[in-house]
N, C-alpha and C positions, 0 to 999 in steps of 0.2 A: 433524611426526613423519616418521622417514624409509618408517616404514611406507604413509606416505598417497600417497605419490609410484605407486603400484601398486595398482589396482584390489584391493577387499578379497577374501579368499579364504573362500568360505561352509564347506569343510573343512579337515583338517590332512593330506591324501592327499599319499603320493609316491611316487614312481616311476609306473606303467599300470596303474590298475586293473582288478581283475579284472572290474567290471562297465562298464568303456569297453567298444567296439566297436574294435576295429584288426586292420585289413586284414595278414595275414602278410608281406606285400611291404613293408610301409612299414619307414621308417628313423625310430629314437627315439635318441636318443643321451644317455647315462646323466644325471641330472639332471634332465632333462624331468618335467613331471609331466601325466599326462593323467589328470583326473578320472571319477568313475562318471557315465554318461549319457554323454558324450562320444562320437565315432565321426570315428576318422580312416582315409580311402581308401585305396587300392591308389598302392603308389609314391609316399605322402608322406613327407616327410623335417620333422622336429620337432627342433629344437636344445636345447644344453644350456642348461637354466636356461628354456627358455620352459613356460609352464602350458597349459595349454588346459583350459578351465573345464567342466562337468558342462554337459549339453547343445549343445557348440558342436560344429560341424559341419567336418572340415579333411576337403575332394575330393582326387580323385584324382588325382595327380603333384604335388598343392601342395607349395611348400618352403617352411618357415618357419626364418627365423634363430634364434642364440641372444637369450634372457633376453628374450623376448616373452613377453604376455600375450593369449589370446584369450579375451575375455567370456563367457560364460554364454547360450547361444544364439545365437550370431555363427556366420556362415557366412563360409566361408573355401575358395574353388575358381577353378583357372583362375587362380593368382597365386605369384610370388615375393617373397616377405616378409623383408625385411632382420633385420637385429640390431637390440635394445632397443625395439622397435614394441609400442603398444598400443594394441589393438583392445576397446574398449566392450563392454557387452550389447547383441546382437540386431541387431550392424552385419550388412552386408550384401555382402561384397566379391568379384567375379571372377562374378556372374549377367549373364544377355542383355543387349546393351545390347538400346534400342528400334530396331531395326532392320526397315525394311516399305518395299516397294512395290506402288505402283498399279497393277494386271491387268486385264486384263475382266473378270478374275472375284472383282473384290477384290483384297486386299491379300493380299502374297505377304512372310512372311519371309525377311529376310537371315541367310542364317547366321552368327555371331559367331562367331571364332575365332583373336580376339587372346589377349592375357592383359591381369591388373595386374601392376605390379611397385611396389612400396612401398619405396624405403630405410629407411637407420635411421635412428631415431629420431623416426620418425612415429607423431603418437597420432590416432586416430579414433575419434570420438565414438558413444554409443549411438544405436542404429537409423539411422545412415549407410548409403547403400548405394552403390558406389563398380562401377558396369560394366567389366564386361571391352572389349576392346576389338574394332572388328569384323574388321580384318585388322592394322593395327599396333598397341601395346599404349598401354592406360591406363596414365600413368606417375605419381607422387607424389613428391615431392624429397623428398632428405634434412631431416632436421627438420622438415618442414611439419606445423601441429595445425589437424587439424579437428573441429570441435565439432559437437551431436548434429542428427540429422534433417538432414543434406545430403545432395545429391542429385548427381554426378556421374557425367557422362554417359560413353560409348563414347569412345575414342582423345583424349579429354584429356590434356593432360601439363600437370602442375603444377609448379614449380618449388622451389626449395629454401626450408626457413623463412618459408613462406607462413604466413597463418592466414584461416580461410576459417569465417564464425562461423554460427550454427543458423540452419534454413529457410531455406537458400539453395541454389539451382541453377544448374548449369554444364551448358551444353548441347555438344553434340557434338564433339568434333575442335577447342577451343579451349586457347588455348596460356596460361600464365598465367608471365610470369617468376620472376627468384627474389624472395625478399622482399614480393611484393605481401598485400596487408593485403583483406578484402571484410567490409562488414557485415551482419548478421543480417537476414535477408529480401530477397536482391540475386536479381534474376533475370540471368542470364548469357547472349548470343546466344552460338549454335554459329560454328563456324566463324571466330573475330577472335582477337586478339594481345592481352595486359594487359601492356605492360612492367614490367622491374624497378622494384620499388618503391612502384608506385602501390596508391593507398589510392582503396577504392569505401566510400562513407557507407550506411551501411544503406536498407535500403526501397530502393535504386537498380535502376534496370532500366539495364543495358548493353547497347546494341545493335550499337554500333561498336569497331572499335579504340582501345586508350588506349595513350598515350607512357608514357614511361618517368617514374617520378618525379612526378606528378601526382596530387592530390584529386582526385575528381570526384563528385558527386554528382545523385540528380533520375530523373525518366523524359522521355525521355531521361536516359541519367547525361549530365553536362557538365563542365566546370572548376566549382571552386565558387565560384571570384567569381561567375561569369555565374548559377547556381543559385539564390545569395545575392539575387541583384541582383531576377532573378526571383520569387521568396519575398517580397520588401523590396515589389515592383510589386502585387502581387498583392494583399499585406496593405493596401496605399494604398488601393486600389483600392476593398477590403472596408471598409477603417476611416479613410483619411484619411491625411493629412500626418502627424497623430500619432503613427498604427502605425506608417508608414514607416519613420520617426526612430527609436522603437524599437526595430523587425527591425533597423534599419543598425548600433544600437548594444548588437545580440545579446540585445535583450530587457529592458536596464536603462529601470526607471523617468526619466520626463523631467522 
């Protein structure tokens, strides 16, 4: 149904309503629809055709493009939001990153004072929470889907038509090409390169950089022959010549 392709709408409300919160500065542009509960800031800009749902939160100067959807509790601050983007229930996008240094007297915040920036046609899943960035900005490529409960960190930049699947984290200032694939429960180091293309197997811890065009999988992630090969040694190990043969031959009975 072409209705399903768009988060469901719990009312039939259009245009501002009169029980939203909107700042007199902000820009709505005809079509828009912001629901009751809603509250949008000083100096935001809301496109035609995008919603913003009964309790979502859009901060102060955020712009959102046209024929967007914001969720039903989703916070939205500190970001430029492309056309056709949808944003879940209770995402998270444009808060601190984690930013702290060591003092004498404890830990001292860094001030954050990047932005995100989102192109089109990126969907972000429920209770994702996507940091602003600390001096250069959090970036999202066009097309890229993220699914629910990810964790991206500060000055990330993600590349185009990624998909980056639930319970997984990307730590600070790492770079992710276009097309690269991560699966559900990957832990991600700060600071490293994922080239175009490559594909991380779930439950993966990445520590290092990866090439372009690559499996990899494991903690360490690795190539996944070497992974495989590892799995296949270990099972030996545990069970014999017999298991071996089977991990080698993906599990089929011998």
């Amino acid at each position: 149904m072409p209705s399903a392709m768009r988060p469901l709408r719990f009312t039939s409300a259009t245009g501002v309503s009169k029980a939203a919160i909107v700042h007199p500065s902000a820009i709505i542009e005809d079509g828009a629809i912001v629901e009751a509960g809603a509250v949008v800031g000083a100096r935001a800009e809301i496109g035609e055709g995008t919603v913003i749902a009964s309790g979502a939160a859009i901060g102060e100067g955020t712009r959102i493009g046209r024929n967007c959807d914001i969720g039903h509790g989703a916070t939205v601050q500190h970001a430029l939001i492309g056309n056709h983007v949808i944003i879940h229930p209770s995402a998270s996008i444009g808060q601190d990153g984690f930013g702290y240094s060591a003092g004498p007297r404890g830990l001292v915040k860094i001030p954050q004072i990047g932005r995100v920036i989102i192109q089109d046609h990126v969907e972000i899943g429920a209770s994702t929470t996507i940091d602003r960035g600390a001096l250069d900005d959090t970036v999202i490529g066009e097309g890229t889907k993220i699914d629910n409960q990810v964790q991206i960190a500060h000055n990330v930049r993600i590349g185009r038509h990624c998909v980056i699947v639930s319970q997984t984290g990307i730590a600070g200032s790492t770079t992710l090409g276009d097309g690269v694939m991560i699966g559900g429960a990957c832990a991600v180091n700060g600071h490293i390169t994922i080239g175009d293309g490559a594909q991380i197997a779930a439950m993966s811890g990445v520590a290092s950089h990866v090439p372009a065009n690559v499996r990899w999988a494991g903690i360490p992630a690795r190539p996944m022959n070497g992974f495989l090969r590892d799995v296949a040694d270990a099972n030996a190990r545990a069970f014999g010549k017999t298991g071996r043969a089977r991990m080698e031959k993906g599990g089929e009975e011998q």
